[in-house]
C-alpha positions in Angstrom: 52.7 11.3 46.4 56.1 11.5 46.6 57.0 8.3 45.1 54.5 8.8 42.4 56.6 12.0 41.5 59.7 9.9 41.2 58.1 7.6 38.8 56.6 10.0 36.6 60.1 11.3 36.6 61.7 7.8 35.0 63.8 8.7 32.2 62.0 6.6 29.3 65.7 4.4 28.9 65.2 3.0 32.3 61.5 1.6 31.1 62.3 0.0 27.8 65.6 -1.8 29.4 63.2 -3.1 32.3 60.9 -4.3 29.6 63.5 -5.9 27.7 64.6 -7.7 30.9 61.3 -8.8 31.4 61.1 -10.3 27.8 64.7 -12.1 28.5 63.5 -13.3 31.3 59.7 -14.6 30.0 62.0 -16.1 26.8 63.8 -18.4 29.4 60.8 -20.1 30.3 59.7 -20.5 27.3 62.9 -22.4 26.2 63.0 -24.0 29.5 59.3 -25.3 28.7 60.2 -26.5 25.2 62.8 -28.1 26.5 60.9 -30.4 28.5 58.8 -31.2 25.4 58.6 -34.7 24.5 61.2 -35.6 21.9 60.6 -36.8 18.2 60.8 -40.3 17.6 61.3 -39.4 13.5 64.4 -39.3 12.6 65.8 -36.7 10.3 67.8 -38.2 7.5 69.9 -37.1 4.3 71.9 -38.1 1.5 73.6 -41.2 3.4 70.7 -43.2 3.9 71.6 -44.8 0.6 74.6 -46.1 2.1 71.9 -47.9 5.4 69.3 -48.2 3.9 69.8 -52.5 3.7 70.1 -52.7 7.5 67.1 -53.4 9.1 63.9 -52.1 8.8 63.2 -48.4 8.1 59.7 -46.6 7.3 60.4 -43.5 5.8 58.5 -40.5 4.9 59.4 -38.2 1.6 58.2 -34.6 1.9 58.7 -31.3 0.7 58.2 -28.7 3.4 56.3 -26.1 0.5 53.4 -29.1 0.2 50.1 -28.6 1.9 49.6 -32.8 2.3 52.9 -33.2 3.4 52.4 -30.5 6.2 48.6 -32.2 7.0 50.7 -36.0 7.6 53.7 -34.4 9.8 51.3 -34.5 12.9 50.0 -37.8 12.3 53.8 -39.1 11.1 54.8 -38.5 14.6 52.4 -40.1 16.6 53.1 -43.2 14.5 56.7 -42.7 16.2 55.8 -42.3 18.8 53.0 -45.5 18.9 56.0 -47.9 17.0 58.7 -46.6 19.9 56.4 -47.6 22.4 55.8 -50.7 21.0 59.8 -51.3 21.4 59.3 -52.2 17.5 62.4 -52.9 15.6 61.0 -50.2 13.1 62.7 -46.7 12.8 60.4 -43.8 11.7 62.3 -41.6 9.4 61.5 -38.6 7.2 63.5 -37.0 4.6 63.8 -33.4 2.6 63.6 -34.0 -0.3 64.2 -30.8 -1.8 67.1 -30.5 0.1 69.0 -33.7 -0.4 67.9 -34.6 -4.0 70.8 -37.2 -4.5 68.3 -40.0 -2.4 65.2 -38.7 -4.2 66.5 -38.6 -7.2 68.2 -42.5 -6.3 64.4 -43.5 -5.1 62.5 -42.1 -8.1 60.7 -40.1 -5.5 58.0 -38.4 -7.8 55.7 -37.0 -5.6 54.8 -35.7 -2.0 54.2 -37.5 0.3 55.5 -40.6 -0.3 56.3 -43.5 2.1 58.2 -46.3 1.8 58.7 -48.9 3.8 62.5 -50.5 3.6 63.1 -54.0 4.9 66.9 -55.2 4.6 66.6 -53.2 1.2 63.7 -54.4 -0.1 61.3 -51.2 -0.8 57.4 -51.3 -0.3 55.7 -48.0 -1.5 52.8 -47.6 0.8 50.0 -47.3 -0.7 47.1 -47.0 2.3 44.9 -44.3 4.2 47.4 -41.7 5.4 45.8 -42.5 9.1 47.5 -43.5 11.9 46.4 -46.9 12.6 46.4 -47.6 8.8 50.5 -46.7 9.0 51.0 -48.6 12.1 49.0 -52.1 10.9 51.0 -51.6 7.4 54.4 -51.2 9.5 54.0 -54.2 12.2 52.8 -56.6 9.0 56.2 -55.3 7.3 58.1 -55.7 10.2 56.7 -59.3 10.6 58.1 -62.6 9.4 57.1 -63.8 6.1 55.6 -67.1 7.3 55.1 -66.8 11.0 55.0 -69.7 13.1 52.2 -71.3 14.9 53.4 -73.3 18.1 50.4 -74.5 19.8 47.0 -75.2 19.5 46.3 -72.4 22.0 48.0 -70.1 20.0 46.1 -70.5 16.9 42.8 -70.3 19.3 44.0 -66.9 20.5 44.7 -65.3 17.3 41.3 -66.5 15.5 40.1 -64.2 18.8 42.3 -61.4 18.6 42.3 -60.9 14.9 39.8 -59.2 12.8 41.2 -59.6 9.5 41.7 -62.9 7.5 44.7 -64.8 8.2 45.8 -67.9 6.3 47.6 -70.8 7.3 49.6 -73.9 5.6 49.5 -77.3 7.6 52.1 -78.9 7.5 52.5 -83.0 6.5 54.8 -83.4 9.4 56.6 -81.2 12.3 59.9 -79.9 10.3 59.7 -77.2 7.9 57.4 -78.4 4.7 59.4 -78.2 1.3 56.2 -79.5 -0.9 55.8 -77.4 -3.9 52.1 -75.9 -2.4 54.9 -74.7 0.1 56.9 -73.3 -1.9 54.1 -71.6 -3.9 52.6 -70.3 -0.4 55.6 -68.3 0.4 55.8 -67.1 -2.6 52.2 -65.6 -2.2 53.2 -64.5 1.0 56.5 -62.9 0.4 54.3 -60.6 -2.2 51.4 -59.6 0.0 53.1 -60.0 3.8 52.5 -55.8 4.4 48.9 -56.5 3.5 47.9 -60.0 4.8 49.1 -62.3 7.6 50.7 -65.5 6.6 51.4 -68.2 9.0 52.1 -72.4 9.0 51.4 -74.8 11.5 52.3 -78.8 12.1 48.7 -80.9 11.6 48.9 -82.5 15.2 48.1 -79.0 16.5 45.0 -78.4 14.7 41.9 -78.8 16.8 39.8 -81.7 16.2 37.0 -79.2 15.0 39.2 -78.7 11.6 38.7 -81.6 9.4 41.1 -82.2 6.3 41.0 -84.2 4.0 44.6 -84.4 2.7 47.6 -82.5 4.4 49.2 -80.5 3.1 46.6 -77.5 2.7 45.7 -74.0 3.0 43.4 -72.7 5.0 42.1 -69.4 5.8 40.4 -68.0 8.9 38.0 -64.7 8.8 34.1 -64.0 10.2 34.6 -66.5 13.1 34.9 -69.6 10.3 37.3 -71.4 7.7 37.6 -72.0 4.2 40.3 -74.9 3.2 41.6 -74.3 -0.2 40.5 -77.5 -3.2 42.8 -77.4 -5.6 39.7 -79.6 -7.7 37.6 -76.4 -7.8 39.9 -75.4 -10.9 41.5 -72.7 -9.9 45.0 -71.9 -8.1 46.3 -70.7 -5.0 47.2 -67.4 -6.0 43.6 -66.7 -7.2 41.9 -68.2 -3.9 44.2 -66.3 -1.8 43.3 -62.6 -3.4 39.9 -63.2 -3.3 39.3 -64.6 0.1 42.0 -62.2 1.6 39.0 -60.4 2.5 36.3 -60.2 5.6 32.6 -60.5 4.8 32.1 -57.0 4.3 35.2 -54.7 4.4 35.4 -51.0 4.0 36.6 -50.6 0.4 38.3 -46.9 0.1 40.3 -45.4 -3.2 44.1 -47.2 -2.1 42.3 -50.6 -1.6 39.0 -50.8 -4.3 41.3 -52.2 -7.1 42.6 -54.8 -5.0 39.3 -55.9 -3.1 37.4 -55.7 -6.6 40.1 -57.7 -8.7 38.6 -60.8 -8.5 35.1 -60.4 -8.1 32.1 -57.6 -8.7 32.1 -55.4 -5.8 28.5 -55.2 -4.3 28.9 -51.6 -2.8 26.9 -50.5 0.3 26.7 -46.8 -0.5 26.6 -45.7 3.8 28.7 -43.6 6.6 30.4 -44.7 9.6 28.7 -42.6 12.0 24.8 -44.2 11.0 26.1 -47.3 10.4 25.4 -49.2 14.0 22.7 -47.2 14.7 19.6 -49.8 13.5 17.1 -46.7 15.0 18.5 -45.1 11.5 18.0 -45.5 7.8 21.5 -46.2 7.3 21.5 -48.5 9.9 19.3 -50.5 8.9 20.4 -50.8 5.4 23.5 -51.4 6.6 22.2 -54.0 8.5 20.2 -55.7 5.6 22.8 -55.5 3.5 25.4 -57.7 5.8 22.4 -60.1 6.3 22.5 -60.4 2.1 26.4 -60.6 2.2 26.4 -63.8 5.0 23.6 -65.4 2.3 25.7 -65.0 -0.6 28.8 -66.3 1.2 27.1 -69.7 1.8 26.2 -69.9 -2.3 29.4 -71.0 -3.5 27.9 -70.0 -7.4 27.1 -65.9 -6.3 30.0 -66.0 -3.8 32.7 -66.6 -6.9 30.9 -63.8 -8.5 30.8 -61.1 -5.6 32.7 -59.4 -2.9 30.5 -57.1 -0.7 32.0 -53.7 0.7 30.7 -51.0 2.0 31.4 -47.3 1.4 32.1 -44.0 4.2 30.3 -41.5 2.0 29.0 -41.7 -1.4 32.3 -39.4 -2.9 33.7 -43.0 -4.7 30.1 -43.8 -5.7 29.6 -40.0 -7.1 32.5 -40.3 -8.8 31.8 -43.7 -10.7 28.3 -43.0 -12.0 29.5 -39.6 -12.9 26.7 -38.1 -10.6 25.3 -38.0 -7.2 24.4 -40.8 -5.2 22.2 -40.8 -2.0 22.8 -42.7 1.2 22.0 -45.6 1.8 22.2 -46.9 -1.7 23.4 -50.5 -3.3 26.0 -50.0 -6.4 27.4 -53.3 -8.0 30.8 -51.7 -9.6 33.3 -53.6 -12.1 36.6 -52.6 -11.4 37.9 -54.1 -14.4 35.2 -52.3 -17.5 34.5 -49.5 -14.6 30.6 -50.8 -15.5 28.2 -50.5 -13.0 24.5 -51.9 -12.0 22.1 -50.0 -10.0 18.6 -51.6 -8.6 16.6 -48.2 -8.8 14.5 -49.3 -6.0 13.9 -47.2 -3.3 16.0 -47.4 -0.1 13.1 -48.1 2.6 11.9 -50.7 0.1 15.4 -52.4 -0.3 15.4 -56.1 1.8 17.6 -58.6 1.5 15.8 -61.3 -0.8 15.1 -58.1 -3.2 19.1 -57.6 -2.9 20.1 -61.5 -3.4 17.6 -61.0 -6.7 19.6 -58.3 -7.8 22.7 -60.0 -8.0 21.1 -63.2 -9.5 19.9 -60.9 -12.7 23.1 -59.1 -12.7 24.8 -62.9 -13.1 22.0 -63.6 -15.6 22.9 -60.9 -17.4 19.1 -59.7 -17.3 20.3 -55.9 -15.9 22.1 -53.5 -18.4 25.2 -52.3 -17.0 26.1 -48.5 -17.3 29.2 -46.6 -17.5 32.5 -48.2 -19.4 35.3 -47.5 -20.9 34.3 -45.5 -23.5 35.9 -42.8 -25.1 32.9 -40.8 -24.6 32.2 -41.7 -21.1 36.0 -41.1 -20.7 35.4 -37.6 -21.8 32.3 -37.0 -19.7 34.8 -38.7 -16.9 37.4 -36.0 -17.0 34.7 -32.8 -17.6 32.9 -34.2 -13.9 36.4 -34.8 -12.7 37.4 -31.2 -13.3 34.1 -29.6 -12.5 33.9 -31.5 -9.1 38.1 -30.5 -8.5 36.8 -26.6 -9.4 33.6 -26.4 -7.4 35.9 -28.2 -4.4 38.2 -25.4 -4.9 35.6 -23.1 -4.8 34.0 -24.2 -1.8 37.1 -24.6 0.1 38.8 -21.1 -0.9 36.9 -18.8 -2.9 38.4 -15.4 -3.0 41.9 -18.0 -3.9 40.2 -19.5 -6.4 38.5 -16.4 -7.7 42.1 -15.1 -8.2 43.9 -18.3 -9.4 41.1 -18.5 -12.9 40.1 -14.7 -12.6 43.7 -13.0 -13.2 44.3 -15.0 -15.9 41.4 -14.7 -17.7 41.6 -11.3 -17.1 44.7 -10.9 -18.9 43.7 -13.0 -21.6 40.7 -11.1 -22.3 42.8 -7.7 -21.9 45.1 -9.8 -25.1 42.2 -11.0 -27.0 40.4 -7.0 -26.9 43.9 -5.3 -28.0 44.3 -8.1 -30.7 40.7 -7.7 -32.2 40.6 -3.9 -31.8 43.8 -3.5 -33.6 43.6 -1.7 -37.3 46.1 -4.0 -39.1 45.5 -2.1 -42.7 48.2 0.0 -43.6 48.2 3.0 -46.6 50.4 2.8 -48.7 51.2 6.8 -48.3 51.7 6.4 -45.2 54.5 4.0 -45.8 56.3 5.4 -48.7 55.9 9.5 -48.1 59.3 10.4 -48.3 60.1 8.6 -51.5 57.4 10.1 -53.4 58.5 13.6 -52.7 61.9 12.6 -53.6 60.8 11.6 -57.3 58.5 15.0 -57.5 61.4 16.9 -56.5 63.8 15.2 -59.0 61.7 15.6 -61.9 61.1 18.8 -61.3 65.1 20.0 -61.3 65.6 18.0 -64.3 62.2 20.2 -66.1 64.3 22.9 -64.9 67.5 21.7 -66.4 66.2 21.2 -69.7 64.7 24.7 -70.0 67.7 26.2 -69.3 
């Protein structure tokens, strides 16, 4: 009891010092703890990157701290650090303010945020991709790359036809030293253009396996969906052409950063789907899916519908909404040109969609036997924009509505309180009301001058 006494006796100074010293204290291990954090692999530049930017290899990130994407890709844009470091890649990770060193921005014609380039000995590459991890990393290791790389041995060519999913091309070369044909020279060309995007590589003939067949050396060839396609120069057209359309697997996810470049050659036979169903044959989507790559391996193997079309399949029907200028249910089949911005639709009915009803498709669609819909026409242009805005508006709504509520309703608001005070103002004016003074002046002058008269 006694001791209780003595504490109910504390003079209330003594308490709030042994709290602070219990704060000071807790704030110690805090710092202690964040200072155990793992480090950033990002580095933070300024201004004098201009002066490094030529040495070596940088992939740099533009932001503004005030933008919403920019703070969505700062998590993401570390890990990517953090994943290149540990791949003891040559790459440095970088980010820079650009709000508060505006000399670079200004010197990059940075125009908006986020943007990332990739710098190699100078040369600048805006990337262009998913803002994704993986997406980042593949971009960064292709740009890091060499050009051309080198192929040393047979069992190295066997290994990466394993080990990579994406097409890959490779020029054989007429003898063992470095090939100076013109189709040489034309390949690097190509490849010095779309290195961050595809891989490029050369080999000597003697270490081709005696599976590949040529019939004149040097050539071309390109690997992808576990076979080869040699390029003919007789087929009439060139190697630039050949190499952007066949840069592409069987049936590629086509997203908004890549569908100009996957459609630029061909009409893009679009299976409207989502990841999650796709594998799952026990599903709808599944099984369309499934039809659908069945169709795409038939077409391949007709060398008349395979110069026409390039399957691709969709995560979500936002790009398909957005094209027909409607909604679009899963699974569907869209045939888009990127080119006109025309499209084809079968109208059959998902569960009765097979694979000889799509292949027929596409043959009337090359007949010209289906009318295409959409264009660019200054009418479907307008209709283009009012979707565009009503889907951006509803988004907005959907995502914050009291915000949005506020952003259009304050406005409007005000604009109506103008309009009212403008249409409820009395403009007329009387002339008495305007000239009082002065008339009293001339009555009162005429009158003195009556008076001076009579007098």
């Amino acid at each position: 009891m006694e001791k209780l006494r003595k504490l109910k006796q504390l003079h209330p100074v003594a308490c709030l010092r042994s709290l602070t010293f219990v704060l000071l204290v807790f704030r110690c291990f805090v710092d202690e703890a964040g200072a155990t954090s793992v480090p950033s692999q990002v580095i933070d530049l300024n201004d004098k990157f201009l002066q490094v930017k030529h040495e070596g290899l940088w992939f740099v990130e533009f932001y503004a701290p005030w933008c919403a994407h920019c703070k969505r890709l700062m998590p993401i844009w570390e890990h990517v650090g953090h994943a290149l470091a540990d791949r003891s890649s040559p790459v440095k990770v970088a980010k820079l303010d650009c709000t508060r060193y505006t000399t670079a921005a200004s010197a990059l014609n940075i125009r908006g945020y986020p943007t990332i380039i990739f710098f190699r000995n100078g040369q600048e590459m805006i990337y262009e991709g998913e803002r994704k991890k993986d997406a980042m990393i593949d971009f960064a290791l292709k740009a890091a790359g060499p050009v051309v790389g080198l192929i040393g041995s047979t069992l190295q060519l066997s290994q990466l036809r394993h080990s990579t999913k994406e097409p890959f091309f490779v020029f054989v070369d007429s003898i063992d030293e470095v090939d100076t044909s013109p189709l040489y020279t034309e390949y690097k060309g190509i490849a010095e253009r779309l290195f961050s995007a595809s891989h490029f590589y050369r080999i000597p003939a003697g270490l081709l396996p005696q599976t590949i067949k040529l019939e004149h050396v040097p050539s071309v060839i390109v690997f992808k969906d576990d076979t080869f396609m040699v390029f003919n120069p007789q087929n009439g057209g060139n190697l630039s052409d050949w190499i952007s359309a066949e840069r592409w697997s069987l049936m590629p996810l086509v997203t908004a950063s890549n569908v100009k470049d996957v459609g630029a050659m061909r009409l893009l036979v679009l299976s409207v789907i989502n990841m999650i169903e796709r594998r799952n044959l026990s599903t709808q989507v599944g099984r369309f899916h499934s039809i659908m790559v069945k169709a795409a391996g038939t077409v391949r193997k007709d060398q008349r519908l395979s110069n026409i079309y390039q399957f691709g399949w969709l995560d979500g029907n936002e790009m398909a909404n957005s094209i027909v200028l409607g909604t679009v249910d899963q699974p569907e089949v869209l045939v888009f040109n990127v080119s006109s911005y025309e499209y084809y639709m079968s109208g059959d009915a998902s569960t009765e969609i097979t694979e000889r009803s799509v292949i027929s498709f596409l043959e009337r669609i090359a007949a010209g036997d289906v009318q295409s819909m959409g264009g660019r026409s200054i009418i479907q242009q307008i209709k283009r924009v009012i979707y565009e805005v009503s889907t951006i508006v509803y988004e907005m709504f959907r995502a914050q509505p009291l915000l949005t509520m506020c952003l259009f309703g304050v406005p409007l608001a005000f604009l109506s309180l103008i309009t009212y005070c403008i249409c409820s103002t009395d403009f007329t004016v009387d002339r008495e009301e305007v000239y009082p003074e002065e008339e009293d002046d001339d009555t009162d002058l005429s009158d003195h001058e009556d008076h001076e008269k009579a007098d």
